[in-house]
C-alpha angles and dihedrals in degrees: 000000000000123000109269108217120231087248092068099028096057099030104137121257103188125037090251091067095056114103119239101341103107096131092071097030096060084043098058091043090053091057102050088051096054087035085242100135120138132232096230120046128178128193129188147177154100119323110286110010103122104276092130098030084054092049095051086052088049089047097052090037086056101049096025109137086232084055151238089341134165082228117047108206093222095215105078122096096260100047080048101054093038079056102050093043100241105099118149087211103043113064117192105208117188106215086208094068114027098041102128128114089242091058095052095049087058094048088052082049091059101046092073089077130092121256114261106236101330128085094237135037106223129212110189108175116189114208089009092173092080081074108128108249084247090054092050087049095047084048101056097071091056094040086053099049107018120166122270093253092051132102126185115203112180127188120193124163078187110068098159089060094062119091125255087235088062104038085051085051086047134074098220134213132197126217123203138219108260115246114233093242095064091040096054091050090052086051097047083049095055097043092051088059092046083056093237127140120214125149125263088241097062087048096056090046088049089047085049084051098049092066101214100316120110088202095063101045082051088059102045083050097044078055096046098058096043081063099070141018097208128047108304133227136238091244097049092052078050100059097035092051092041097224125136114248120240103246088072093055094061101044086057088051092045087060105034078060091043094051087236092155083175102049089041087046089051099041083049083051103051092043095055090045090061096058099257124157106254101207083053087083 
């Protein structure tokens, strides 16, 4: 079997398990809950911070065979197949490349017909914003009036790029960028069940890196522990990931404040020499 990367193999599967969401989270539980959800859902934000993960768990907790239900059980045929990516009900669209008006009046077309075994037909399209201007505008009739067994999930890390007709057609949430703080526990959780040791501090420095995006932070770390059987050292996360430690920082700024033209002009040196990107700094 392939190697599975940490991204997919700890990708959330309830509410509960999204990181720093809870905002939206606790909105759209609250909805299910009141049966309140609405046919047209978008969701934006920065890369990586659970607007897909989010609209696969909406979409199981939709058409789970429990539901709907705030808590989908994850074990039915339709949370499996949601899970596995191959639901006949649940359709993942990427905006990037079906984005013509063509492709959107078939999927109108489709629409018409009943779900196959679930209670609800789901469109999830992923950067929806690379939607032409004359797909946005096919799409708005049936995002107006869908029918009742139709749900509409968008993702857009563009907001600015969606038409006004389709956010006022749409209930919109906002993701936020994830603090370091958060990032670097859900690491240290995950290495303690991959059984790796690396220090707090690298994976503080991994979750600063990561700028906000769980995904990313997944990957460094997925690339971090390739690098070594055995426990692995500051220095070496340093050098695999290429940033500058701390420490050096501070010493520039030590002798930028203490006017030592020569030290500064060493320590700029030395830090060109080893390959690092200057405007990093």
């Amino acid at each position: 079997m392939s190697y599975l990367v940490l991204a997919r193999k700890y990708r959330p599967q309830t509410f509960n398990e999204i990181v720093m969401q809870g905002h939206i989270t606790r909105t759209l539980t609250n909805a299910i809950v009141s049966n309140r959800v609405a046919h047209a859902i978008l969701f934006s934000g920065p890369r990586g911070t659970g607007k897909t993960t989010v609209a696969r768990i909406l979409a199981k907790a939709m058409n789970c065979k429990e539901g709907p239900i705030p808590v989908p059980c994850n074990v039915c045929r339709s949370c499996m197949e949601i899970t596995t990516g191959n639901a006949v009900d649940v359709f993942e669209i990427d905006g990037a490349s079906n984005n013509s008006v063509d492709q959107v009046r078939e999927l109108r077309e489709n629409v018409k017909y009943m779900p196959a075994h679930s209670l609800y037909k789901i469109y999830v399209i992923d950067e929806v914003h690379m939607l032409s201007l004359a797909a946005f505008n096919a799409l708005l009739k049936t995002l107006e009036e869908p029918p009742s067994h139709v749900m509409f999930i968008f993702a857009t890390t563009e907001l600015r790029k969606i038409p006004v007709t389709i956010l006022s057609r749409c209930q919109h949430h906002d993701f936020r960028r994830i603090d370091v703080e958060s990032i670097s526990k859900h690491l240290e959780t995950i290495c303690s069940k991959e059984n790796v040791d690396i220090a707090v501090e690298s994976l503080r420095l991994i979750a600063h890196e990561a700028d906000g995006s769980m995904r990313d932070a997944l990957s460094l770390l997925d690339q971090v522990m390739t690098c070594s059987d055995g426990a692995l050292s500051h220095d070496q996360v340093l050098e695999l990931l290429g940033v500058l430690d701390r420490k050096i920082i501070f010493d520039l700024s030590a002798a930028i404040f203490s006017k030592d033209t020569s030290g500064l002009l060493d320590m700029v040196e030395e830090i060109y020499a080893s390959g690092h990107d200057m405007k990093k700094l």
